[in-house]
C-alpha positions in Angstrom: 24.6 19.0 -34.0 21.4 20.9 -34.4 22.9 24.1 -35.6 24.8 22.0 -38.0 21.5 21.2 -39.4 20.5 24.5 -39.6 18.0 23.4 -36.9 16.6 24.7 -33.5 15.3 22.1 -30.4 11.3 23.0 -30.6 10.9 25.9 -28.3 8.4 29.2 -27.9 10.7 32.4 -27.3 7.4 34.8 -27.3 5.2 32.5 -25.1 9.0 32.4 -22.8 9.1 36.2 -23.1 5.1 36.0 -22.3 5.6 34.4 -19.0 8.7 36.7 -17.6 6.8 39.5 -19.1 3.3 38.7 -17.1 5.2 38.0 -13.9 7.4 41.2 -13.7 3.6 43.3 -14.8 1.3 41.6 -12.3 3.0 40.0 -9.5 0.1 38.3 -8.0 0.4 35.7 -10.5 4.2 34.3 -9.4 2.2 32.1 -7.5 0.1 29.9 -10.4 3.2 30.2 -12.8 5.7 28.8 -10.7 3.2 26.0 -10.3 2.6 25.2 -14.0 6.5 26.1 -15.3 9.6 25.2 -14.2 13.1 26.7 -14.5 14.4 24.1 -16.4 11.7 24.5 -19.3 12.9 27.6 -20.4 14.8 26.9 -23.5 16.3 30.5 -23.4 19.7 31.1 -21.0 17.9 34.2 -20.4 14.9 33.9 -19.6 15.8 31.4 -17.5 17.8 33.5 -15.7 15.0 36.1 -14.9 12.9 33.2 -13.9 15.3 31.8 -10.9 15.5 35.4 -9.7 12.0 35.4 -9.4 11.3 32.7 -8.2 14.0 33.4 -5.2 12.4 36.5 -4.4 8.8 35.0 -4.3 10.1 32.3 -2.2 11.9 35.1 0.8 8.9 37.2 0.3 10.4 40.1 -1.3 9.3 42.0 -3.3 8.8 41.2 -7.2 9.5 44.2 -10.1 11.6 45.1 -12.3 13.9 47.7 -10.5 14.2 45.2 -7.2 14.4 41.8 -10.3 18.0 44.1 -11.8 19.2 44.2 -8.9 18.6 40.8 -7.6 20.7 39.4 -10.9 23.0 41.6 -10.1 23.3 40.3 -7.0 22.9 36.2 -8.1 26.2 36.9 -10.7 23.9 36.4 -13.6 23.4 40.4 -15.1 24.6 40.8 -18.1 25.2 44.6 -20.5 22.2 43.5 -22.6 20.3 42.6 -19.1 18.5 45.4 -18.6 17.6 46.2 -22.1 16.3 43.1 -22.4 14.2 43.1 -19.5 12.1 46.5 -20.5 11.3 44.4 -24.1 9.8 41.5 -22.6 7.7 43.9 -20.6 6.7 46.0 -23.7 5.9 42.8 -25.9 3.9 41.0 -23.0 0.2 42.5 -23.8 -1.6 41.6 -20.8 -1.1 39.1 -17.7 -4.6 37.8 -17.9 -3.5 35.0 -20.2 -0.5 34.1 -18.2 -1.2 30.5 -17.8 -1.9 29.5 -21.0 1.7 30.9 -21.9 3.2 28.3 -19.5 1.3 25.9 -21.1 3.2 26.4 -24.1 6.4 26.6 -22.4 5.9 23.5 -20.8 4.5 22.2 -24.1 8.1 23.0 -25.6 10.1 21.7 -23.3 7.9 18.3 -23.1 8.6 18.1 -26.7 12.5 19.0 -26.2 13.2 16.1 -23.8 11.3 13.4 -26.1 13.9 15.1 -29.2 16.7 14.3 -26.7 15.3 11.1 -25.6 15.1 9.9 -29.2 18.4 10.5 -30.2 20.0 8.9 -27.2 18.1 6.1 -28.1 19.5 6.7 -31.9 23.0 6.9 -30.6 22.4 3.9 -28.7 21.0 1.6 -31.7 24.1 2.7 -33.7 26.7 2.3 -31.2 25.0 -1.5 -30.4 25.1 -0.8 -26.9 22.8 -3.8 -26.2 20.6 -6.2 -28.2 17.0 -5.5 -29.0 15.3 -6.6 -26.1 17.6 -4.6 -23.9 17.1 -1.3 -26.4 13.1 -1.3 -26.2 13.2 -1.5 -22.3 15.9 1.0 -22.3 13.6 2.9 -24.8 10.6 1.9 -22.4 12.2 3.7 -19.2 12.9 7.1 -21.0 9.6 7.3 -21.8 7.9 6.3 -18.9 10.0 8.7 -16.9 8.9 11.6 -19.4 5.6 10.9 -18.5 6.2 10.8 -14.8 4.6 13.8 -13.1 2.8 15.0 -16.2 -0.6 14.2 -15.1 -0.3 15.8 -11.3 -3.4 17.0 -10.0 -1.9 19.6 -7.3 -3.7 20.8 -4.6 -7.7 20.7 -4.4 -10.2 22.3 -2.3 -11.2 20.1 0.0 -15.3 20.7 -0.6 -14.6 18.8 -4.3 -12.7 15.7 -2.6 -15.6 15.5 -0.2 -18.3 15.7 -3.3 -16.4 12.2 -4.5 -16.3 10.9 -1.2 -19.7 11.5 -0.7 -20.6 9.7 -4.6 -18.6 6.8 -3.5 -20.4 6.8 -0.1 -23.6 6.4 -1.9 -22.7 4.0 -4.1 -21.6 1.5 -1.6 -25.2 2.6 0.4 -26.8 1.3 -2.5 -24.9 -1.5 -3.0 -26.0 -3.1 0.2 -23.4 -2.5 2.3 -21.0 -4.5 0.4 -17.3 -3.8 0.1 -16.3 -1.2 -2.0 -13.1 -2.6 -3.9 -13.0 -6.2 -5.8 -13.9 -9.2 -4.2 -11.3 -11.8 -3.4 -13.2 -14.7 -2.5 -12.5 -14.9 0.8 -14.9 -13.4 3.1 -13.0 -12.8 6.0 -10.4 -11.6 3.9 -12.5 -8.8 2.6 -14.1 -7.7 5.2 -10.7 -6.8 6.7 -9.2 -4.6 4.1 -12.7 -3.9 2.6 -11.1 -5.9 -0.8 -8.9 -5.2 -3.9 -9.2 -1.0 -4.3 -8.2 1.0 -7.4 -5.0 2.7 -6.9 -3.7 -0.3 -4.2 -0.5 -2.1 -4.3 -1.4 -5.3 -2.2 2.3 -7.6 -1.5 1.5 -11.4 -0.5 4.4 -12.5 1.0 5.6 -16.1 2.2 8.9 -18.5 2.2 8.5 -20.8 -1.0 6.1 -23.7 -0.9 3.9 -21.7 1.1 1.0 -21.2 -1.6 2.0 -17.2 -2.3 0.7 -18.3 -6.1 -2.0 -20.6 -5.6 -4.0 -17.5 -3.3 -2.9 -15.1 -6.0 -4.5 -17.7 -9.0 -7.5 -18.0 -6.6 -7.8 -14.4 -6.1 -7.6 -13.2 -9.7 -9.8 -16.2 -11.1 -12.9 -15.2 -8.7 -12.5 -11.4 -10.2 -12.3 -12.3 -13.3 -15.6 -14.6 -13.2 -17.4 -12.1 -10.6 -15.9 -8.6 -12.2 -16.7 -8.5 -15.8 -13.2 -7.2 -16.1 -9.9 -8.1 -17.6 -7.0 -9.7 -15.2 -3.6 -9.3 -16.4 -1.1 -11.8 -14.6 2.6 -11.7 -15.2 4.6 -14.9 -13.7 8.5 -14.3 -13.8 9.0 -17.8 -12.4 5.9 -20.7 -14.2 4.7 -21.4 -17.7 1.4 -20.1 -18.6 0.6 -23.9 -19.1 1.5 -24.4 -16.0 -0.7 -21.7 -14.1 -3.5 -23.1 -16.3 -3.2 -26.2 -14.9 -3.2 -24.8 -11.2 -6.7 -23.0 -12.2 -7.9 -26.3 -13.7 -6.9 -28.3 -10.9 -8.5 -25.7 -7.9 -11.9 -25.3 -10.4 -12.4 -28.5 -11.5 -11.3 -29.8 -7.7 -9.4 -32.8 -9.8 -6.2 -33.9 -7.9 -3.5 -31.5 -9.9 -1.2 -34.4 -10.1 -3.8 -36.9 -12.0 -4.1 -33.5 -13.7 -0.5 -33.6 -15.1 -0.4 -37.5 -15.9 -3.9 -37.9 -17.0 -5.2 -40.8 -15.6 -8.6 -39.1 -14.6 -11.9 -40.9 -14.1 -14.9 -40.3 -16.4 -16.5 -37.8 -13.4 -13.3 -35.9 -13.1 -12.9 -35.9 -16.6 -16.8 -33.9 -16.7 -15.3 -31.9 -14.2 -12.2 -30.9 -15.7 -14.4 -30.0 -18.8 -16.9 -27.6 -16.5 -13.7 -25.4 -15.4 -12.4 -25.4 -18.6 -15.7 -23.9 -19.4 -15.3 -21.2 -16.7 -12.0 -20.2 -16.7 -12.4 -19.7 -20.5 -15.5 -17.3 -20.0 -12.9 -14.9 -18.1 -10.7 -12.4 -19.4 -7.5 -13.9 -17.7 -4.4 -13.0 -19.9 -0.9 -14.2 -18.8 2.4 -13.0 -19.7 5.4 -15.6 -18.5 8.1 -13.8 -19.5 10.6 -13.7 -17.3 12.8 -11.1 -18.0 9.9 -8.2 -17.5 10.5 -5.2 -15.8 8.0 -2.8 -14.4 8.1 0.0 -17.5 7.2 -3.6 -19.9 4.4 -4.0 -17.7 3.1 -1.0 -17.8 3.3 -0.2 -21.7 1.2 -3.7 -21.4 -1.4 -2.6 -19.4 -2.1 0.7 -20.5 -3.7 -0.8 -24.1 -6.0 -3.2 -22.1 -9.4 -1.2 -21.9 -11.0 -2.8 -19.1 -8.2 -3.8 -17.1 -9.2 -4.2 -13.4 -6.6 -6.2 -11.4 -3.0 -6.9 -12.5 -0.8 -9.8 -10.8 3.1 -10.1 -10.2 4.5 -13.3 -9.5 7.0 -12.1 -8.1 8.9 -9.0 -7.2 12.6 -10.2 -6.5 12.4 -11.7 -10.2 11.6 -8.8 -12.0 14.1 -6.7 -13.8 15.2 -3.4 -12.7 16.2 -0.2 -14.2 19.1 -1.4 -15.0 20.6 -4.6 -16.9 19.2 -6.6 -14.3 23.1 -8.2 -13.7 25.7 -7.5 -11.9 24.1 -5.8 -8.8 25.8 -6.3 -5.2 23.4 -7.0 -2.1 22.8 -3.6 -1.1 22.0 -2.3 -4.9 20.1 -4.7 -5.8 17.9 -3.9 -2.3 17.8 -0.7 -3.8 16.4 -1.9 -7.0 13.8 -4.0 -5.5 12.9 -0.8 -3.3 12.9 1.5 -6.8 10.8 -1.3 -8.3 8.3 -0.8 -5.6 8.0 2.4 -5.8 7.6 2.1 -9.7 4.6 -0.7 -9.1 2.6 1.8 -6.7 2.7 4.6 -9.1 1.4 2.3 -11.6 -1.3 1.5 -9.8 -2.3 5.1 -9.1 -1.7 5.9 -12.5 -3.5 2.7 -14.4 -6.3 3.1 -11.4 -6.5 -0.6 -10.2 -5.3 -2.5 -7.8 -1.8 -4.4 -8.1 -1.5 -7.3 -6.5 2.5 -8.3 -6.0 4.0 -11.4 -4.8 7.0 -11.1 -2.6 9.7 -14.1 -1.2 10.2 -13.9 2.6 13.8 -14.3 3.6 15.5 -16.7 6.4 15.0 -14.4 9.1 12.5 -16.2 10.5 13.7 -19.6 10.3 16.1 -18.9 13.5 13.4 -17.9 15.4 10.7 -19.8 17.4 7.5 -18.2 16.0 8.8 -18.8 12.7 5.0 -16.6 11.4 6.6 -13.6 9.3 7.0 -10.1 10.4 7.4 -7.2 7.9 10.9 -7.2 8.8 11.2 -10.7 7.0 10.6 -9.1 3.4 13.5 -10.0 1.0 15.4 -7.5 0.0 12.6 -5.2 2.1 14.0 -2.1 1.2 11.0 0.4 1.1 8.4 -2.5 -0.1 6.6 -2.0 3.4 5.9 1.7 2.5 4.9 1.5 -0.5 2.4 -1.4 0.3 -1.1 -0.5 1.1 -1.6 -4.0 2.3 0.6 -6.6 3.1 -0.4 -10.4 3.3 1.8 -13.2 4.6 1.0 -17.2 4.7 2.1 -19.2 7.3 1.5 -23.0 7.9 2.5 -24.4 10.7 2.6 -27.5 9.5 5.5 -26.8 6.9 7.6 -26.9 10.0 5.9 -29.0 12.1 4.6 -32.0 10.6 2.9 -33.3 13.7 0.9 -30.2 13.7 -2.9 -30.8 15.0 -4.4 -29.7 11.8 -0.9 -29.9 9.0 -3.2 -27.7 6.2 -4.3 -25.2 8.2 -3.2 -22.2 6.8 -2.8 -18.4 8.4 -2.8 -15.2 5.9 -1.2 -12.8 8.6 -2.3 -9.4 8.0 1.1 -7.2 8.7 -0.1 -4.0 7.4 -3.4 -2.4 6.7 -4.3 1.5 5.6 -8.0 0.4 6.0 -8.2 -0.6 9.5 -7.3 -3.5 11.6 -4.4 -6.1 11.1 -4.9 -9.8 12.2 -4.4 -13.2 11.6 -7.2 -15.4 9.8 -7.6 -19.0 8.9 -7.9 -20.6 5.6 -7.7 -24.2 4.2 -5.1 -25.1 2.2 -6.6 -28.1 -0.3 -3.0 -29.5 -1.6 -4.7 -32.1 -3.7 -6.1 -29.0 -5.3 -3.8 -26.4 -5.5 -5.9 -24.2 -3.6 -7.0 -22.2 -0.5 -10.9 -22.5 1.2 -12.6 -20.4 3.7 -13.4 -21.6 6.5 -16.5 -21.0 8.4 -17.1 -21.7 11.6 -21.0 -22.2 12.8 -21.8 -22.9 16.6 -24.8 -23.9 18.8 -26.1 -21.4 20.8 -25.5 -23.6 24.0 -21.2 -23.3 23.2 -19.5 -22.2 26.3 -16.5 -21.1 24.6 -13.6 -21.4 21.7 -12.3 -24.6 24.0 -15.8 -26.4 23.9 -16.2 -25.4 20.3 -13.5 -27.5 19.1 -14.5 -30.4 20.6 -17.3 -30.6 18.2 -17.6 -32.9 15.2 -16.3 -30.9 11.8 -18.1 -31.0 8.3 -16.2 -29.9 5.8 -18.4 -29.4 2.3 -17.0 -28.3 -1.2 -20.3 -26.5 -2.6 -18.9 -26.6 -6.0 -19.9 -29.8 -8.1 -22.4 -30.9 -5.4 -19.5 -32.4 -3.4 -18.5 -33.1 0.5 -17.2 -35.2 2.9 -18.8 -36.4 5.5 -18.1 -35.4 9.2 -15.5 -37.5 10.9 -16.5 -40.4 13.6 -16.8 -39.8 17.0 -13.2 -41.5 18.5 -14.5 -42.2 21.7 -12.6 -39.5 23.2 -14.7 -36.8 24.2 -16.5 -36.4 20.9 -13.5 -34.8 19.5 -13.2 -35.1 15.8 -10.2 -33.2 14.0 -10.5 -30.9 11.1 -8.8 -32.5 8.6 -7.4 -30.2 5.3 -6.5 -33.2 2.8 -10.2 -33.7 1.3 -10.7 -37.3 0.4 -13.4 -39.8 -0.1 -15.3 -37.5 -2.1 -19.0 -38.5 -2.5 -22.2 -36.4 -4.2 -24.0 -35.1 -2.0 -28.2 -37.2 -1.0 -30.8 -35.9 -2.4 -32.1 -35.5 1.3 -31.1 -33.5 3.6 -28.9 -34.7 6.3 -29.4 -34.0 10.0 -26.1 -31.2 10.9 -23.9 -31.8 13.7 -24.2 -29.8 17.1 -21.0 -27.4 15.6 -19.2 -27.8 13.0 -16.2 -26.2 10.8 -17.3 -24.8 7.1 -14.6 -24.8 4.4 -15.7 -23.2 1.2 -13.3 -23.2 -1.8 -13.0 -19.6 -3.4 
């Protein structure tokens, strides 16, 4: 088609000839060439050639010129009559080797401008043929780009006495900060002191079996950035309305009972309240996307124009659409796809610089089981998700299985993996009312003997937002013991004076 046209794909034959030419004058260079140029980006059948030779040669140590090159081709199949001639011009129009790399820079230039030629008319040949509707030709466009850019922006290999330098500026920085974590808060102490919070570059999966609260803790955790941060949130939920996640953030702000939330019949104080989060959760830069046919590359093109993006949220993974149509795909393919996907989400969040935080459906496994709490194996579709996650979170409540549990909204985030240390188990309140997680703290006397003795003691559980709490349970005659109780009711404001605390007690503070 082009040389119909009378046209040529773009393409530098001296800056080609430049590169061959420097190579076969001053072998030392082989090294940084092949580093910066690839066979493949040589738009000449020729040059091309020389360059696999040489690179075959540099890579079984022999030796690199053009005497020992001749031979080699002849060797390889690929000399030619016009071979040799050829060969002793590109060494007469090279004129010096010092400037080798800014040759391959052109080369690669060229062939960078070559492949988005060819990706534009397959996506030409695909608008005319009506291979697919609209949607399906700008993610299909989408995905040739993004692949383009894949690999472009490759730092290589760096003395280690400049990584240290950063290492040591970030070390600083967190000395100066107090001692403080050095990625994004979550909310939830405990939490971050475990996996020293949300870092740039991180791909953090929260996992759980539905009902489990896998988007109430993601809501939690990308409200408290955005009101603590300064920066932008991006959120994309595959599966609710943006109305509807509003609600949830209303409803865990506000601490107003989600479902007199969704009818309306609130009292004038919840009313005031529901007014105050409004406030708050406005003041944020919290932008949702409810599409649910988004795939990663959609994603992507969105975040990239957000200037002061600082945490992106997925809810959730097996929704999203892959490479492909998104249809059609048998179990082991589509595992595939969810594992490609993956892969796809961590690059991003090298790439964009922030931490991604993805949410992730747990499959039956663990239903047959007695410890029904979630092990990596028990990732849908699991794939390569494990590997790719820095840091993976699953929720467990006991008392979704066991509704006689002691303490039915006590919930477990179940650390399964961890690149920054330590993996665990820690407690947090879930608030159903609210749609929402707390932290709980737990304060004893210095007398305590032990965990055993501990419990015994009456609990207090306060809500510090809005100047509400509830007051400590009465003593039931047996022992002292008072139960933690999750569901918060009986709401009352807090006296003006100050009350006289319990012995021990159990702190749960919303995030």
């Amino acid at each position: 088609m082009e040389e119909l046209l009378g046209r040529q794909a773009p393409h530098s034959a001296p800056a080609e000839q430049a590169v061959i030419g420097a190579m076969l004058i001053d072998p030392s260079c082989i090294p940084d060439v092949i580093e910066k140029v690839k066979s493949d980006e040589f738009y000449i059948q020729a040059n091309r050639d020389i360059f696999d030779t040489i690179f075959a040669m540099f890579s079984y140590g022999q030796s690199v010129d053009a005497v020992t090159v001749l031979e080699q081709m002849k060797v390889r199949g690929v000399f030619k009559d016009t071979t040799q001639q050829y060969l002793m011009e590109v060494m007469q129009v090279t004129p010096t080797a010092a400037n080798v790399l800014k040759y391959a820079a052109i080369v690669r230039d060229q062939a960078l401008l070559r492949n988005l030629h060819t990706a534009a008319d397959e996506i030409n040949t695909m608008i005319f043929e009506g291979s697919g509707g609209a949607d399906a030709m700008l993610e299909a466009a989408e995905r040739k780009i993004y692949a383009l850019r894949q690999g472009r922006n490759v730092g290589g290999l760096q003395p280690i006495s400049m990584v240290i330098q950063r290492v040591y500026a970030n070390l600083s920085e967190a000395a100066s900060s107090g001692g403080g974590i050095p990625g994004l808060a979550t909310g939830l102490p405990d939490l971050d002191q475990t996996i020293l919070g949300l870092n740039a570059g991180e791909l953090i999966l929260i996992a759980a079996r539905p009902g489990m609260g896998k988007t109430s803790l993601a809501l939690n955790i990308a409200l408290h950035v955005g009101k603590t941060s300064g920066k932008t949130v991006a959120v994309f939920s595959l599966e609710m309305a943006r109305e509807q996640l509003t609600t949830r953030l209303l409803a865990g702000e506000g601490l107003v009972d989600s479902q007199k939330l969704l009818t309306g019949k609130l009292s004038a104080d919840e009313w005031r309240r529901v007014g105050a989060a409004a406030t708050t959760i406005s003041a944020t830069d919290i932008r949702i996307d409810d599409n649910p046919s988004l795939s990663v590359a959609d994603m992507n093109a969105q975040c990239r124009r957000i200037p002061n993006l600082g945490l992106v949220v997925i809810d959730y993974l097996q929704l999203m659409q892959s490479a492909g149509s998104g249809h059609g795909w048998s179990n082991e393919s589509r595992t595939q796809a969810v594992s490609d996907m993956s892969r796809m989400l961590k690059i991003m969040a090298k790439e964009l610089n922030i931490p991604v935080i993805c949410l992730s459906q747990l499959s039956r496994a663990n239903e047959a089981r007695q410890n029904k709490r979630p092990m990596l194996s028990d990732l849908r579709e699991s794939g390569a998700i494990e590997q790719d996650a820095d840091i993976v979170l699953a929720l467990y409540r006991d008392g979704y299985y066991n509704k006689e549990c002691e303490n039915p909204n006590l919930a477990e985030a179940i650390i399964l993996k961890n690149r920054h240390g330590e993996t665990g188990t820690l407690e947090l309140m879930w608030l159903p009312e609210y749609t929402t997680f707390a932290a709980i703290e737990k304060k004893y006397d210095d007398d305590d003997y032990g965990y055993h003795r501990a419990r015994r003691a009456r609990a207090v559980c306060r809500v510090r937002r809005g100047g509400l709490h509830v007051p400590p349970a009465p003593d039931d005659g047996a022992g002292g013991t008072a139960r933690l109780r999750g569901r918060l009711c009986a709401l009352q404001p807090w006296p003006a004076r100050r009350r006289e605390r319990p012995r021990r007690g159990v702190r749960a503070r919303t995030v």
